[in-house]
N, C-alpha and C positions, 0 to 999 in steps of 0.2 A: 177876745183873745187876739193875740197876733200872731199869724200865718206866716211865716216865707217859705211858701212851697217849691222857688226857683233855688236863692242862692243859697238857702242850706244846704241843701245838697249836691248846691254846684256844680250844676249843668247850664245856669245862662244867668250868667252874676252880673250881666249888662242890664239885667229884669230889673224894674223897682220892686221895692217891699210895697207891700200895700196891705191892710188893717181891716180885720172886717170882725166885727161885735156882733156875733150870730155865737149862737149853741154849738157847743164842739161836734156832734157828728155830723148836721148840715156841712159848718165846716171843713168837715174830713172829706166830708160827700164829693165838696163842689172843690179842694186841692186835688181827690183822685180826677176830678173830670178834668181839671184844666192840664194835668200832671200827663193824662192820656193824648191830651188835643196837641199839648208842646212836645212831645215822642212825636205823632203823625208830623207834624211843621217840621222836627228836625231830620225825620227821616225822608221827606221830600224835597225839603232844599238843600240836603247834604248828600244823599245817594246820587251817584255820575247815574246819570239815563242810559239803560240798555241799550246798547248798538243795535241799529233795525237792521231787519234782514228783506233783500229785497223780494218784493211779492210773489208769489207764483203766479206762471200768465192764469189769466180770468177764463175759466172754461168756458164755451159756449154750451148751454144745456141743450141745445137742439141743432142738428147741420143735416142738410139734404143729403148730403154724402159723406159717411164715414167710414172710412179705411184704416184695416186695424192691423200696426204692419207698416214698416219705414225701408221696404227695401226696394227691388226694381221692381217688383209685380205691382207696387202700392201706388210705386211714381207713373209708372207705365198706364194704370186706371187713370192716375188724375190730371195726367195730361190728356190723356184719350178722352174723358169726360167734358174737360174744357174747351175741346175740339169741338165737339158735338150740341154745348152748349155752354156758350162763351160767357152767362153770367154763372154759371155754377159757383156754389161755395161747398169748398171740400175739406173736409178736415182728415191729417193722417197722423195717427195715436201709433208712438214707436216705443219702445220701451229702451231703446239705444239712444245715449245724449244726442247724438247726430242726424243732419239734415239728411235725406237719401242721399246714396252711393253706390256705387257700383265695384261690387265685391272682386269679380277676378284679375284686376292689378293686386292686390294685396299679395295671391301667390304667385303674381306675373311680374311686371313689369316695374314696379316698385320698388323691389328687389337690387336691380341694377343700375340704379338710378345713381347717379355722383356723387348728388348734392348730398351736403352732410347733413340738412336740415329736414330730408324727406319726411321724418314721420310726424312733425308740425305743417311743414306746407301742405304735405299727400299730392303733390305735382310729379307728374312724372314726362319722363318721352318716353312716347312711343317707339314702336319695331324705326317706322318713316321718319324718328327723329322731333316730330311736332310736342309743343307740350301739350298738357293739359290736366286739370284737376279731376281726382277721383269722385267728385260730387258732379251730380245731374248737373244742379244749380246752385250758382251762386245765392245768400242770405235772400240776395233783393228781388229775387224768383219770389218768394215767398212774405205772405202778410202774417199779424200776427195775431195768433189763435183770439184775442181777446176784440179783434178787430171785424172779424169774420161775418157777424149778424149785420154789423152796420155797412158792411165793403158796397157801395153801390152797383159794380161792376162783379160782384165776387170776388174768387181768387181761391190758393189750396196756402193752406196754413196747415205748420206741423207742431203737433204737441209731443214734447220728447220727454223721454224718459218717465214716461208714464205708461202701465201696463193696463190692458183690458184684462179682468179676471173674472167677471160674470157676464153672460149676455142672456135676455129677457128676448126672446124669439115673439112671442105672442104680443110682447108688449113694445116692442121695437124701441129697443132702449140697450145700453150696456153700463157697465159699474166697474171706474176705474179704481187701483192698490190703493188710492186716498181716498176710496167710497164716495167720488164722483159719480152722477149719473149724467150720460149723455144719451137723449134721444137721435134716432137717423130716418128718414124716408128708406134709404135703399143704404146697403152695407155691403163691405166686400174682406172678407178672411185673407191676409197673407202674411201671413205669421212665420212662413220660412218652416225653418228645423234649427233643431239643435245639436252641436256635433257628439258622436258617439264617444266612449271613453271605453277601455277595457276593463271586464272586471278585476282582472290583477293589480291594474293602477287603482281602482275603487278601492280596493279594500288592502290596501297597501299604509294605509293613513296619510294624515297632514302633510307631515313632512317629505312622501312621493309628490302628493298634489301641488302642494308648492312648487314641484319644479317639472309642474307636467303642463304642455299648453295643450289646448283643445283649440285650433285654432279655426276662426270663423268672421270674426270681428274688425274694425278698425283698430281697438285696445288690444287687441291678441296680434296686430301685427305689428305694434309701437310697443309691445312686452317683447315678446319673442327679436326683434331686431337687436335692443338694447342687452337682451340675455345673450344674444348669439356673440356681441364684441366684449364680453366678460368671462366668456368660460372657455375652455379647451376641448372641450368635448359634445356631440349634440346627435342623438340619436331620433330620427325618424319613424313610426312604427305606421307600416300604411304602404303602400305600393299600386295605388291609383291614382287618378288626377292629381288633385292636390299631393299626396307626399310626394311625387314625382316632382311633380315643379318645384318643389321648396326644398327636396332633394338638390337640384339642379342647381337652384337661385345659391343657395350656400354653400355649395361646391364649390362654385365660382369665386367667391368671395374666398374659400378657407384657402386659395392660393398664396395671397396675401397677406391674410389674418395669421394662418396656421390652425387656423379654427380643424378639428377632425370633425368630419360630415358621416355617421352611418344611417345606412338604411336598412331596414328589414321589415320582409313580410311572409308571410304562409306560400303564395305563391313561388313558381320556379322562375320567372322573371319582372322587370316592371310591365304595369298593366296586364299582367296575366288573365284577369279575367276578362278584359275588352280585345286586347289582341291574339292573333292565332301563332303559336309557340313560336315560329321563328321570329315573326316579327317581334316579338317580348322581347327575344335576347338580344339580338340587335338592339332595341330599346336600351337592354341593360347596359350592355357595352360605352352606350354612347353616356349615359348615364354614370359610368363609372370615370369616363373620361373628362368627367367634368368635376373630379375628384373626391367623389364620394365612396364611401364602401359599400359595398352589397353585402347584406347574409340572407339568402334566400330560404323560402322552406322552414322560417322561424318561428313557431309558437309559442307565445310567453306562456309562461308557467306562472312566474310570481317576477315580484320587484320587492326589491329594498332598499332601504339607507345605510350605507354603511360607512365609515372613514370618509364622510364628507362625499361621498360618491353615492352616484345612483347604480344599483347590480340589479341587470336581468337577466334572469334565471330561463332560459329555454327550456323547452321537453325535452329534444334529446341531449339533455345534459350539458350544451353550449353556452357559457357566460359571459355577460357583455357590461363592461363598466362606463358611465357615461357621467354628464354633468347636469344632462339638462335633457325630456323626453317632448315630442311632439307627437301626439295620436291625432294621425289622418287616417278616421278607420269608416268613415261614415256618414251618414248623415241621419237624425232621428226627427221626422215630421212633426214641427207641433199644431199638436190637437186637442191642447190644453181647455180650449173653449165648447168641446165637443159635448162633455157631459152637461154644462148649463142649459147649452141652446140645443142638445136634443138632435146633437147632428147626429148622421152616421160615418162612423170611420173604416176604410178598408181592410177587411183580417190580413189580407195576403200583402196590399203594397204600402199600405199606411195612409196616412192623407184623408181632407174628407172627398166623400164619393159626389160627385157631382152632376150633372146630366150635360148633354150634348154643347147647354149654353152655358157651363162653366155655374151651373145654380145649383146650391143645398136648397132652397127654399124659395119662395115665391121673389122674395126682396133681398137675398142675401149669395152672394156668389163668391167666390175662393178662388185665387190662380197662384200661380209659382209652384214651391218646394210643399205647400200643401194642399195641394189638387191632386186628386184620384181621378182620372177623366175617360172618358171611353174614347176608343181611335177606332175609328171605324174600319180599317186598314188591318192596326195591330192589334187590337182588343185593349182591353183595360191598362189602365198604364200611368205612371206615377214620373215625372221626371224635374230632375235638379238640377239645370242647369241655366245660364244668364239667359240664351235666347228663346225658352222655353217662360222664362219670366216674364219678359217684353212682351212678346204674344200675347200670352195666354191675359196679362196684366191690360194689355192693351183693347184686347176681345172682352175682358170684364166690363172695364168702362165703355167701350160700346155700348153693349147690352142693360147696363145700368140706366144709360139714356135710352132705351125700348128698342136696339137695333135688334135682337132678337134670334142674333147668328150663331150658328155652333160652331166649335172647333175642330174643325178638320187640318189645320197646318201641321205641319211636321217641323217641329222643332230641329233645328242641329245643336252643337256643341264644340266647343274647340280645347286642344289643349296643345302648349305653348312645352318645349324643354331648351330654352334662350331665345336667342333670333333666330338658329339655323334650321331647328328643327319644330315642325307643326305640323297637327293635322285639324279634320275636322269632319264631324262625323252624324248623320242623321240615320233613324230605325233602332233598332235595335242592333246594336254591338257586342254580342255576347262570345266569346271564346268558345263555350259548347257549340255552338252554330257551328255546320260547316261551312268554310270561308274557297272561296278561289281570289288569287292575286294576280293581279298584272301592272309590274312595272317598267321603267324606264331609267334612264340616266337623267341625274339631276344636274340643273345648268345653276349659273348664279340667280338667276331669278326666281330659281324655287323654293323657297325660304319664307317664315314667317316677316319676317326684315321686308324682302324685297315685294311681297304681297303687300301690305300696309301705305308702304312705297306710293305704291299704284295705284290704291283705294281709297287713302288720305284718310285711312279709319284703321284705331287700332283694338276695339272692340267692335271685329268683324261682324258678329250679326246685326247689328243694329241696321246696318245698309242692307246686309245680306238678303233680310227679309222680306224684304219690300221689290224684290225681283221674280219672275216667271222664269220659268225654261218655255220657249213658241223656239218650236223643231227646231231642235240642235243639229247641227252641221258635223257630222262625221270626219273624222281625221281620215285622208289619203292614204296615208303612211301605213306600211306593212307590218303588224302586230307581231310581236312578237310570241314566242310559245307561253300557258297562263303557267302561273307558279314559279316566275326566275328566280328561283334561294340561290344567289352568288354570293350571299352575304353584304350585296349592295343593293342595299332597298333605297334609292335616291330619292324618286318618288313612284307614287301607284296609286292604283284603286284595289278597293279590298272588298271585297261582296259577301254578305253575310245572306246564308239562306235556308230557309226554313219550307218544307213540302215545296222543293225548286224551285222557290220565288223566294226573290231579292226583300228581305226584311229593315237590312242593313247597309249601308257603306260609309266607309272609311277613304277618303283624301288625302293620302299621305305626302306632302310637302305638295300638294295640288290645291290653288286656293282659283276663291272666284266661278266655283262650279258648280253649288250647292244647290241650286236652282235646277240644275240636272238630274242630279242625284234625287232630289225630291220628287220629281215628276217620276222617275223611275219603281219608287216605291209607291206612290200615288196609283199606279197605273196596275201594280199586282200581276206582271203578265209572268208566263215563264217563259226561261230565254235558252234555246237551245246551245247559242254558243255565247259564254261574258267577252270572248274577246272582241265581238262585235258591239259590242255593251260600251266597251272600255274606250273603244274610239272616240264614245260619244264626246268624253273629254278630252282630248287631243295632248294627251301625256307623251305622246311620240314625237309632238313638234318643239323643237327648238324655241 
């Protein structure tokens, strides 16, 4: 018989006929076979090839050191690390696209930055005017993850955007969100926190969320920037560090804009719970003069959406219409890893519990915003802030290389309300405490600005750290009486104290001292009179 199994049906009439004198179903057999093999041919020479997608870097299944966690405690280990042993090879698994960074420009100094391109470059100046970028390091700091086994010299390579979700403690191994597994010798936890949100807003739905930031991130301050020049309205909820400054940063700005700035919090001023009531309100004052609102003493009740607006609903019946909400309410320790690897987590301050050398475990150590650590000073104790990162981050990788030291340093903390006003603060800060004050008149060079100036750093602890107090020189100058409420707190020292010893101080537009301050509480003594305390820092001289 004769076959044309192409151009009869006229799919490739360029085919010849061709004759084959065989039995009709052979026949049939071998037109279905060759009918199958010409579909495969025209669906590979006619379908355009899938566009590749570029690879994901090449994990290394095994690294001496891995650090799990892209923030300053992370970076802070792996420089320390490499200090100590210059071929290390370190790997740090970040769950953020980003290289490390250094978080407190986002609600400082970024803020008021000129340039219109800030939240692309993330360059800013400093208080002293100097640039400089909000990353540790530049790219070329860093080799890359796929590089790492073969690096001769070593090096810290960071794998981004990849989350640790199980860790195998006995087996000393972890299991990345793509069901990666990487072995480590020696591991270190800095996993940070994650910001708190109200339940109001939680269960508010979608469309509160949508217009709520939690702010914490690089992405949360290139969201929240671009939201603040689109809307007319921007409500704060939060009256500590962070809402305070970005209180302040947007104040300044809604000069201009027209942008309205509120803030509200539970508290009867800002930082009510760190500062002792006069100093708050003064706080708030100056805080309002930088164009924001205050509604103090405010507890949300609920939120909703309504006419295109955001309504929050107070307890005592108080209602605030807004555009856009930012919750600076907190911070929430993550300890996500806790139940895998069998750590223990702190009931009372969160964080894992660690022992004197920053260790959960024989090979595994924790620092920053998830350390729970004993102070042998204050007793157990949890803290969140940059200099407490550096440390603590820097004492890990120590100890990683078998230095073997515990943490005794007393971390400080700074916070920023523009260039004119700063403080900075080591112990415990607590408003319950009873405080004694002793101030002075402020000159021009008591200022976060003119401090920086001086220091040629404007992420003061980093240098700050790395100083002693060896016997401070007492100021000459006659002290004045302790407690001056004139309602001009220019600058001062603020002494927080607990069973008559100094737990705490606060520096108020006094920079550069913190080395004092420290040995103070270092030292646990009781002091009959602060005014003699106060000299130490020479807040009387010109």
């Amino acid at each position: 018989i004769v076959v044309r199994p192409w151009s009869s049906f006229g799919w490739m009439t360029n085919m010849q006929d061709y004759v084959l004198t065989v039995p009709l179903f052979p026949a049939f057999a071998y037109c279905l076979s060759l009918l199958c093999f010409r579909l495969l041919w025209r669906f590979l020479m006619h379908t355009p090839a899938l566009e590749s997608t570029p690879a994901s870097p090449k994990v290394p299944s095994h690294t001496p050191y891995l650090l799990i966690g892209g923030g300053t405690a992370s970076f802070a280990a792996a420089r320390s690390i490499r200090a100590r042993d210059p071929g290390a090879k370190v790997l740090i698994v970040t769950d953020e696209p980003d290289l490390p960074y250094m978080r407190p420009p986002l609600s400082k100094e970024l803020w008021f930055s000129d340039d219109p391109s800030v939240t692309e470059t993330l360059r800013f100046k400093q208080w002293n005017g100097k640039e400089r970028s909000i990353y540790f390091q530049p790219p070329s700091f860093y080799i890359n993850p796929e590089d790492l086994d073969s690096a001769e010299n070593g090096g810290v390579a960071v794998l981004t955007g990849k989350k640790v979700i199980h860790m195998d403690v006995r087996g000393n191994k972890v299991k990345l969100d793509d069901n990666t597994e990487i072995s480590y010798d020696k591991c270190l936890i800095a996993t940070g926190g994650v910001p708190r949100n109200l339940q109001a807003i939680e269960r508010a739905g979608e469309e509160v969320m949508k217009r709520t930031t939690l702010f914490r991130k690089i992405e949360d301050f290139k969201s929240l920037e671009k939201v603040s020049r689109n809307i007319k309205s921007i409500t704060i909820i939060g009256g500590g560090f962070l809402g305070s400054e970005l209180a302040c940063a947007l104040g300044r700005r809604s000069t201009d804009s027209g942008l309205e700035v509120i803030q509200m919090y539970p508290e009867k001023g800002n930082m009510g719970k760190v500062l002792p009531e006069y100093l708050s309100n003064w706080t708030t004052e100056k805080v309002k003069k930088e164009g924001v609102k205050i509604i103090s003493e405010a507890l949300v009740k609920s939120v909703t959406c309504k006419d295109d607006k955001l309504e929050i609903q107070l307890k005592d019946g108080r209602l605030v219409k807004t555009d856009h909400i930012v919750a600076a309410v907190g911070l929430e320790p993550n300890v996500d890893l806790a139940k895998s690897a069998g750590l223990e987590v702190d009931s009372d301050f969160g964080g894992y519990r660690v022992n004197a050398e920053l260790q959960a475990r024989s090979n595994i150590w924790v620092a920053g915003d998830a350390a729970c650590f004993y102070d042998i000073r204050l007793g157990r104790r949890r803290v969140e802030h940059h200099d407490h990162a550096v440390v603590s981050g820097r004492l890990a990788g120590e100890n990683m290389t078998g230095a073997s030291k515990p943490y005794w340093h007393q971390s400080m903390f700074w916070s920023d309300l523009g260039p004119d006003v700063g403080y900075e603060a080591i112990g415990i800060v607590d408003s319950s405490l009873p405080t004694v004050g002793v101030f002075a008149k402020a000159t021009a060079k008591d200022t976060p600005k003119a401090a920086t100036e001086k220091s040629g750093t404007g992420i003061r602890s980093e240098s700050e750290t790395e100083d002693t107090a060896v016997s401070p020189v007492a100021s000459s100058t006659p002290t004045p009486a302790v407690e001056q409420h004139k309602d001009n707190y220019g600058k001062g020292v603020i002494f927080y104290l607990r069973d008559k010893v100094v737990v705490g101080i606060i520096l108020w537009n006094v920079f550069n001292r913190m080395p004092i301050a420290r040995k103070i509480i270092k030292d646990g003594e009781e002091h009959a009179d602060l005014n003699e305390v106060a000299k130490l820092f020479n807040i009387h001289e010109d």
